[in-house]
C-alpha positions in Angstrom: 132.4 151.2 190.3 133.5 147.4 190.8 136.9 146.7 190.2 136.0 144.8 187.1 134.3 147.6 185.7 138.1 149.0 186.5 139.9 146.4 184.2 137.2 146.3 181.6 137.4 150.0 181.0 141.1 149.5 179.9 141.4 147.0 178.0 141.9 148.5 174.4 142.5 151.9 172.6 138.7 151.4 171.9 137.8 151.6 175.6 140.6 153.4 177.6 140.0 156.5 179.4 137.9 155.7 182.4 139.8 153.2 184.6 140.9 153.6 188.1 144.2 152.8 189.6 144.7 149.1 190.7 147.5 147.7 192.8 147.6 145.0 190.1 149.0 147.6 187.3 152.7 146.8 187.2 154.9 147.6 184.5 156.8 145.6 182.2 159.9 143.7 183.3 161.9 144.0 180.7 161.9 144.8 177.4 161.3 141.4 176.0 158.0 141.6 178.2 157.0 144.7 177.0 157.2 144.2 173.8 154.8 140.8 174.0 152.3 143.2 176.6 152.1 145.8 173.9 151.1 143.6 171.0 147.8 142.8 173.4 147.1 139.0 172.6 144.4 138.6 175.0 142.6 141.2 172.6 143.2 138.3 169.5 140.0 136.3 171.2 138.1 138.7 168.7 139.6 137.6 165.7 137.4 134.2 166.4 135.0 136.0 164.4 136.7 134.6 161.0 135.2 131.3 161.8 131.7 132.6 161.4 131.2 132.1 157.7 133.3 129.0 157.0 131.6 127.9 160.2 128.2 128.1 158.7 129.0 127.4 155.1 129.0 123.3 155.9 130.8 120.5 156.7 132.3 120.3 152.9 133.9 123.8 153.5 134.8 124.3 156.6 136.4 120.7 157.5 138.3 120.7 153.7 142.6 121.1 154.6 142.7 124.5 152.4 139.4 126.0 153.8 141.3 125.8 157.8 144.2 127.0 156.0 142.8 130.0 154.8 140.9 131.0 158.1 144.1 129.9 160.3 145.6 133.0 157.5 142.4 135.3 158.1 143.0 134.6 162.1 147.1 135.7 161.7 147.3 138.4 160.0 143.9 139.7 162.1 146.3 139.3 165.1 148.8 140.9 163.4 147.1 144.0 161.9 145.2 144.4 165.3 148.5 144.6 167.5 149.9 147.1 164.9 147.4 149.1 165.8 147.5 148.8 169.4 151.5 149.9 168.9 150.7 153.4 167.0 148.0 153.9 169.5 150.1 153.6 172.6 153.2 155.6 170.9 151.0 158.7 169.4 149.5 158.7 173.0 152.2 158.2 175.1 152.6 161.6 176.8 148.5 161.5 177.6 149.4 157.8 178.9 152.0 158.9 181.3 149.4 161.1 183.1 146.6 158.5 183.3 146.5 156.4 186.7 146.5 152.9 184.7 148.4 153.6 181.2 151.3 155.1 182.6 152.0 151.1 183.2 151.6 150.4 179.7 154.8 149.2 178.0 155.9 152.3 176.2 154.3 154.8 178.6 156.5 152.8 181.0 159.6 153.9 178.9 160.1 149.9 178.8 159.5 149.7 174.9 160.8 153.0 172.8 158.5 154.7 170.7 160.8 154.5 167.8 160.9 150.4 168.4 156.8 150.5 168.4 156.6 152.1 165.6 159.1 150.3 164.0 157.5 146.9 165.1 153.9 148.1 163.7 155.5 148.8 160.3 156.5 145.2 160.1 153.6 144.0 161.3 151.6 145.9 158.6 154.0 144.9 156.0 153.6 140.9 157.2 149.4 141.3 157.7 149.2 142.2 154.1 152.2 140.2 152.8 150.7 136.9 154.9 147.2 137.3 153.7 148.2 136.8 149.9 148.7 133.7 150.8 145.1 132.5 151.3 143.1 131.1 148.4 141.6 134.7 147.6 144.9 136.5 148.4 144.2 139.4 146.9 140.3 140.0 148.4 141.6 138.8 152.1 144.5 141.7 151.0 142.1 144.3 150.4 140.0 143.6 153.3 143.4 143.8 155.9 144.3 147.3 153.8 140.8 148.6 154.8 141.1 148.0 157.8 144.5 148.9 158.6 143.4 152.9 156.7 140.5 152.6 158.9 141.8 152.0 162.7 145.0 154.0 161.6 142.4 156.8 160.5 141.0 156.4 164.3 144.5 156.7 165.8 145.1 159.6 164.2 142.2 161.7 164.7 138.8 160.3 163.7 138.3 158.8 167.2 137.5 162.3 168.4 134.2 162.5 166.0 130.8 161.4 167.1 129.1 158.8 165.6 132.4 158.3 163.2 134.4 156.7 165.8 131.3 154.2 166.6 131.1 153.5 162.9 134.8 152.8 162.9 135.0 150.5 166.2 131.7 148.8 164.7 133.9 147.8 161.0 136.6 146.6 163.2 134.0 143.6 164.5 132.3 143.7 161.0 135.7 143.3 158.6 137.0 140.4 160.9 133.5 138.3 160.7 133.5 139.2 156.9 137.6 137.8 156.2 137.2 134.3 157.1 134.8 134.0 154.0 136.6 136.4 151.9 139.9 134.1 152.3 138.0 131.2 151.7 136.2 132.5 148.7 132.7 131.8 149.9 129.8 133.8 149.0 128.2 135.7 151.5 124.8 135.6 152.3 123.4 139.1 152.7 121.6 138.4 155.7 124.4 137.4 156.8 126.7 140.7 156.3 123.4 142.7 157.7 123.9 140.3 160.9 127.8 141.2 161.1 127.0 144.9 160.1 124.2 145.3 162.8 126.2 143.1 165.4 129.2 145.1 165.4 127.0 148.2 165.8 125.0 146.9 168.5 128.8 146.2 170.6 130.4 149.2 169.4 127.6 151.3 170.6 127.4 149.2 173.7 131.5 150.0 174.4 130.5 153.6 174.6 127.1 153.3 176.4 129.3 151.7 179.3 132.1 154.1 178.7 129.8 157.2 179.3 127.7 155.8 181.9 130.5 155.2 184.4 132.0 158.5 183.7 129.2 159.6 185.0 129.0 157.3 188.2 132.6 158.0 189.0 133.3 161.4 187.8 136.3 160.6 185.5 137.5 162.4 182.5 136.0 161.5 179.5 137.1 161.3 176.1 136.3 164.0 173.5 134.1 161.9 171.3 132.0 161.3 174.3 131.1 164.6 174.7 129.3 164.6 172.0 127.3 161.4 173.0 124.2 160.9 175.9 122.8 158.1 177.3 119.6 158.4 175.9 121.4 158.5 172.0 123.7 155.8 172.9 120.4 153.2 174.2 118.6 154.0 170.9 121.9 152.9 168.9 122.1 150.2 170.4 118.8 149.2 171.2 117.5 149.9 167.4 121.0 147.9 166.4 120.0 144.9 168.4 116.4 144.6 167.0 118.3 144.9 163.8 120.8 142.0 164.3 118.0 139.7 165.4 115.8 140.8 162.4 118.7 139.7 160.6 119.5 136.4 161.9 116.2 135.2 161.6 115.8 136.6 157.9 119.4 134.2 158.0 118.1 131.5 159.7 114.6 130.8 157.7 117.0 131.6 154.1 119.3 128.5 155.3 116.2 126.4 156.3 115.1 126.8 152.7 117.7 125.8 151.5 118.3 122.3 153.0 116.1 119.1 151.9 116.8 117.5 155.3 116.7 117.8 159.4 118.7 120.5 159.7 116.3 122.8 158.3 114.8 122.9 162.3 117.9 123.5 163.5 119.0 126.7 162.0 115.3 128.1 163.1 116.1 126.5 166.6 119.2 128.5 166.7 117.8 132.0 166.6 116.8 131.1 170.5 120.0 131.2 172.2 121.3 134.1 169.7 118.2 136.6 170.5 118.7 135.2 174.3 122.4 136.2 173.9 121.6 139.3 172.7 119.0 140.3 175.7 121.7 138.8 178.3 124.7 141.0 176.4 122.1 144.4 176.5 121.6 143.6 179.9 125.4 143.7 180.8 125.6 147.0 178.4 122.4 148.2 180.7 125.0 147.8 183.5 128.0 149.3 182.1 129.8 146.4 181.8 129.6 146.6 178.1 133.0 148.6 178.0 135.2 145.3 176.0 133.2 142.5 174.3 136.2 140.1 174.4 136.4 140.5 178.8 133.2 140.0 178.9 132.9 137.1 176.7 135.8 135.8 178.7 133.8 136.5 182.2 130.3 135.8 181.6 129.2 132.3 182.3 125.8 133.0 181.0 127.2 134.1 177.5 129.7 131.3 177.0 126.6 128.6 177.9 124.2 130.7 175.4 127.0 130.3 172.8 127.7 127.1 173.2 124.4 126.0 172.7 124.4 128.1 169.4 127.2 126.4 168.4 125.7 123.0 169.3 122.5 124.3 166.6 124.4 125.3 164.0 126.6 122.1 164.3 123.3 120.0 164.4 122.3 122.0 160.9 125.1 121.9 159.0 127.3 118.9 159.8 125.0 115.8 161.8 121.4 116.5 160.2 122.9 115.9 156.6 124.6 112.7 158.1 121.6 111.1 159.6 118.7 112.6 157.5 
């Protein structure tokens, strides 16, 4: 196992388990340190997933002052809820932490942060995710929405992330809640295709996180988690390979909806798009075919490929919904 594999594996609450120990694992210096460590803001790169419907909603949306407004909200209290969790995580696992080669360095495993503080900290964080989301133009949906999820990853803390199949389904509406708020706050309707391609999408990296997970327990012979035992390989490639024919089904059902509904050049360029997604896609299955599916937001941070195939994306979908209207 490569030591990226190593730092990929524990990277989240989602993922943790299967790492190896690193000179580079140092805990906290101080308690101010370990209190930003343990809220985990490299994991906020996957709150980006607001922007997806605003993003494709059009110009008149997503550049209006109260449309960034609202996402800016969605993105907050995303990064707020999220690091709650990540705090009742670490201090319901602390004693199991102390005994792993990697977490022990983690800020209250460290005895750097005290579990009464985490806590403590998580309750306001809550309290603000909800409070702070009220403030969007469909306060009260974007509420319900970070409520949901809150239930949901508290539910996987405290048990459900020892049940088969549940604990995919609960990583997956992590993914699937955050691509659906940026629309909720904004009030936009959401296409269905498009909720099949966040519903499918999430699936597709949540199985993918414990394809990788289980595959290099195997190669190295760590401990795995319980909910893996009830898992194989051979399950976990049909989840994720019948999730990813799914998603691209999806987009394409997505893609040719939009088309229709445009009267100008654009129309090309939302069919265009569905290249460098379903080439995404293949390039993502062939890092989960690795292992190194183990944290979407490492590898979307690592992998040249990726960020090229999603830039071009973004280049399409710019060309659709914001120049072709312009110069058609």
């Amino acid at each position: 196992m490569t030591k990226e594999q190593a730092g990929i594996l524990g990277s989240e609450p989602h993922t943790g388990g299967l790492a190896i120990p690193s000179t580079k694992h140092k805990p906290p210096k101080n308690l101010a340190d370990g209190m930003i460590k343990a809220l985990r803001p490299r994991q906020w790169v996957k709150n980006v997933l607001v922007l997806a419907a605003p993003m494709a909603a059009g110009s008149d949306v997503l550049l209006n002052r109260r449309t960034i407004i609202d996402v800016a909200i969605a993105f907050a209290v995303f990064c707020m809820a999220a690091s709650a969790i990540y705090l009742v995580n670490d201090a319901k696992d602390v004693e199991a932490d102390r005994a792993h080669p990697t977490k022990q360095f983690r800020p209250i495993a460290a005895g750097v942060l005290p579990v009464g503080l985490a806590y403590g900290m998580a309750v306001l964080l809550i309290a603000g995710s909800v409070g702070v989301s009220l403030l969007a133009s469909s306060g009260r949906n974007l509420a319900i929405v970070m409520a949901i999820y809150i239930v949901l990853q508290l539910g996987y803390c405290f048990g459900w992330k020892h049940l088969p199949v549940i604990d995919i389904a609960l990583v997956s509406s992590g993914f699937m809640l955050r691509a659906m708020a940026g629309g909720v706050a904004a009030g936009i309707t959401l296409s269905q295709w498009f909720l099949l391609v966040a519903a499918f999408g999430s699936l597709f990296m949540a199985s993918g996180k414990r394809y990788a997970e289980i595959l290099l327990a195997e190669k190295s012979g760590a401990k795995i988690r319980k909910a893996l035992e009830g898992y194989t390989p051979t399950y976990l490639r049909f989840v994720w390979t019948l999730s990813a024919t799914a998603v691209v089904m999806s987009y394409a059902l997505w893609g040719f909806e939009m088309a229709n509904m445009v009267q100008h050049h654009g129309a090309v360029w939302y069919q265009v798009s569905m290249v460098p997604f379903t080439v995404a896609i293949l390039r993502y299955a062939a890092d989960v075919d690795r292992g190194d599916g183990g944290a979407p937001d490492e590898l979307a941070l690592s992998d040249r490929t990726l960020q090229i195939l999603a830039i071009a994306w973004v280049g399409c979908i710019a060309a659709a919904v914001y120049i072709a209207p312009i110069v058609s």
